[in-house]
Every structure is written in C-alpha cells, then in structure tokens.
C-alpha positions in Angstrom: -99.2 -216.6 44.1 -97.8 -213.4 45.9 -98.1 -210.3 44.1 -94.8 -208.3 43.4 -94.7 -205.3 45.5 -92.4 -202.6 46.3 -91.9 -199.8 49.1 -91.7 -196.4 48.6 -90.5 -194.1 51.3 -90.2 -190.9 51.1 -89.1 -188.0 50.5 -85.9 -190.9 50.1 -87.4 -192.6 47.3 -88.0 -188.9 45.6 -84.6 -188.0 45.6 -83.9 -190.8 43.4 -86.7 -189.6 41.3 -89.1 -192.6 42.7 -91.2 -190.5 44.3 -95.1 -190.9 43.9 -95.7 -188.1 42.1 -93.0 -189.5 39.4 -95.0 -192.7 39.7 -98.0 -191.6 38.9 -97.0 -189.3 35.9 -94.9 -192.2 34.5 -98.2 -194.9 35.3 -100.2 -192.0 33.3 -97.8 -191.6 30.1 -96.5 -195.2 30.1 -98.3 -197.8 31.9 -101.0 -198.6 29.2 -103.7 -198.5 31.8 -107.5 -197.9 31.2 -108.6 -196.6 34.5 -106.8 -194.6 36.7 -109.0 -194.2 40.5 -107.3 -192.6 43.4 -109.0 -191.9 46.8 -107.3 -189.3 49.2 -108.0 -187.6 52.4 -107.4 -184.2 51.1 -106.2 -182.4 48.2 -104.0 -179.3 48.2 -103.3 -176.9 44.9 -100.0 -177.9 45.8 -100.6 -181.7 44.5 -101.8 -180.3 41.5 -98.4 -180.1 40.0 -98.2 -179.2 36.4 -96.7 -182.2 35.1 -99.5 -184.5 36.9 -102.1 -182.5 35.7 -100.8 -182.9 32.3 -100.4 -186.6 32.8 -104.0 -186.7 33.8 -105.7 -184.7 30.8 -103.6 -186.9 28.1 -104.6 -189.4 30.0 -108.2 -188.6 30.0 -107.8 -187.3 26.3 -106.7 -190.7 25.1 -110.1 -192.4 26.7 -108.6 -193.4 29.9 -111.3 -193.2 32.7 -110.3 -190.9 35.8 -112.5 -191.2 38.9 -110.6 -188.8 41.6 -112.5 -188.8 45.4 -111.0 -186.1 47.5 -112.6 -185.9 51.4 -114.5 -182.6 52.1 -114.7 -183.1 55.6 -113.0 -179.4 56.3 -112.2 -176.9 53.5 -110.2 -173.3 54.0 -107.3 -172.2 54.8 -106.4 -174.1 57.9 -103.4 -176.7 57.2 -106.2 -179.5 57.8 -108.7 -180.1 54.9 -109.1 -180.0 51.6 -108.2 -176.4 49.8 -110.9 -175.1 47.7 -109.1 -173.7 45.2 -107.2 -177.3 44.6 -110.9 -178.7 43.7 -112.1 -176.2 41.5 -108.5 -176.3 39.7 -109.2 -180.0 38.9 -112.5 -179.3 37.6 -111.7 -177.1 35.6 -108.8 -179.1 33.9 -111.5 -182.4 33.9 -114.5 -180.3 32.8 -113.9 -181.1 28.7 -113.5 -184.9 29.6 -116.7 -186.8 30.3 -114.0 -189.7 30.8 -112.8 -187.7 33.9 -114.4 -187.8 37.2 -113.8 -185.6 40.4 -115.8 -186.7 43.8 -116.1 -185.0 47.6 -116.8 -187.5 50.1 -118.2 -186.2 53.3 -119.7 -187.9 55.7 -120.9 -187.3 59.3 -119.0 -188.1 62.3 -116.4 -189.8 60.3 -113.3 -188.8 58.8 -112.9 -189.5 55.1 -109.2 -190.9 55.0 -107.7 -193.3 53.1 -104.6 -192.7 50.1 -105.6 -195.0 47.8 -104.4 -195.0 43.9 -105.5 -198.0 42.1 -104.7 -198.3 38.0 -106.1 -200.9 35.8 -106.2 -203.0 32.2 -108.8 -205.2 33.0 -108.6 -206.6 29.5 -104.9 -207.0 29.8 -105.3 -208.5 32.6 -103.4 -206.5 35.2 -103.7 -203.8 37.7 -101.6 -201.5 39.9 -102.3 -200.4 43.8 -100.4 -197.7 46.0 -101.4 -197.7 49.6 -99.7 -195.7 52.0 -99.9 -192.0 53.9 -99.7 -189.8 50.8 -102.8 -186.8 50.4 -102.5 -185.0 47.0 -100.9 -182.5 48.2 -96.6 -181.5 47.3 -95.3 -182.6 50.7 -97.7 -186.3 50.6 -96.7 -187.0 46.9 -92.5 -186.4 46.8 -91.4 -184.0 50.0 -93.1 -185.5 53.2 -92.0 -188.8 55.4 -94.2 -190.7 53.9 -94.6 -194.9 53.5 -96.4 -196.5 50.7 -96.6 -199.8 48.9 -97.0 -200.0 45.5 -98.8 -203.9 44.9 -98.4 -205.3 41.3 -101.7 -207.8 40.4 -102.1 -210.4 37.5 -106.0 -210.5 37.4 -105.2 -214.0 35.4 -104.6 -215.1 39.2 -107.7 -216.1 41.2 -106.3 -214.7 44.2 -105.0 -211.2 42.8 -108.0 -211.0 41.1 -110.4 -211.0 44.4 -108.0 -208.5 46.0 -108.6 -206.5 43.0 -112.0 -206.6 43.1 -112.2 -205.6 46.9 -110.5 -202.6 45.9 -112.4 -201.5 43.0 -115.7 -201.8 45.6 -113.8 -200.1 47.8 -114.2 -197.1 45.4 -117.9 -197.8 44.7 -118.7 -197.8 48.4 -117.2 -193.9 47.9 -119.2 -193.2 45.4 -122.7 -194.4 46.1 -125.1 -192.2 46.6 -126.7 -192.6 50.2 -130.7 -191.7 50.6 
C-alpha cells in the first residue's frame, strides 16, 4: 500500500500558513505523537522561534521524547554552520526534561547533512516523516525556496512499517557512539 504523502514548497506553502514551521508546531500541540526526532544540517537562533520552542517543551512536559541532532561540522558567525548560541538556547529550554535530547554530530571529512523530522505513536500505530532541504533555521523552516515531503505511515502495514524502521535507524546510526 502507498503511503499518503504531500509536498510542501516553500516559502508558497507558508504563505498559506502550511509552512514547516506551522507543521511542526501543530504535529507538537495536536498530533498525539510520542516521539518527535528531527536531524538537520545546521541550526540557526533564528529556527528557534518562540512558538516552536513552546511547542517543544509542552511537548516534552507531557512525556513526549525529543531527540534533536544538529551537525557541528562549522560553528561561528559565518552564514555556513551551526550558530552557537542557537545550541546553547535549546539546551537550555531542554535542560529540565530528561525526556528531551539535543545531539552534535561531527564527523571527519564528511559533511553532516540531512533534514530529517520523523514523529511517531508506535502504539497507535502510526508515524509521520518530512524530508526535504529545510535546516532549523527561519529562512529553511517558512521563508526559503525550499522542497519537502511530508510521508504519512500506517505501521499496521508491513511495508510502511520497514520504511519506518529504516528511518528510526537512521537516527541511531547518528547517535552511536564511535570508539
């Protein structure tokens, strides 16, 4: 069975308030999920708009999991890279939740680069995947030309399920600690 999907281009989409930013908030309120996992190249204080932010701690606050990987291949105050300050900002707002994870991926002679958000309710039996070209950063979540896919999974289905699954080990590879 093919899952349900749906494009998102922006900033298009945004300006009739379908932009992934307003996704992700609304997936956070409303979507019932359990685990919320995201993956980006690089985070920007600028992605970490007030509204997602406070998406995230209720989020976190009503036992949802949060596991956020964010590349730290360059930091400072070039355009290219992760900024600093948008790190330690959401550390500090995940610091009182031990539900809530934040991750820097580095790795040498390879650029960490994927913009990946993956929700799930295993024990409903559903998930939710955005792939596409959007950092956490203002312009890559609602101003930017951006393309994304938003993929819709019913884990009852064998074949959704093992797409799933690739994806969720997708976010353990980033994770694993190398010796």
């Amino acid at each position: 069975m093919l899952a349900r999907t749906e494009f998102i281009i922006l900033p298009y989409a945004s300006k009739e308030g379908r932009s992934i930013l307003h996704i992700l908030v609304e997936e956070l309120r409303t979507g019932g999920w359990e685990a919320f996992r995201a993956a980006v190249a690089f985070a920007k204080q600028s992605g970490n708009d007030a509204t997602l932010l406070d998406a995230l701690t209720t989020f976190a606050s009503g036992g949802g999991t949060i596991s956020l990987t964010v590349g730290a291949d360059v930091f400072g105050a070039t355009s290219r890279g992760s900024e600093y300050e948008a790190v330690e900002a959401l550390l500090e707002k995940f610091e009182p939740y031990p539900t809530a994870k934040l991750y820097l991926y580095h790795e040498r002679r390879r650029t960490f680069h994927p913009k990946l958000y993956l929700f799930s309710n295993e024990a409903e039996g559903r998930a939710l995947a955005i792939v596409g070209s959007s950092n956490w950063t203002e312009g890559g979540l609602a101003e930017n030309i951006e393309a994304n896919v938003l993929v819709h999974f019913d884990l009852a289905q064998a074949d959704h399920r093992a797409e799933f699954e690739k994806v969720k080990r997708t976010f353990e590879l980033f994770w694993k600690d190398e010796e």
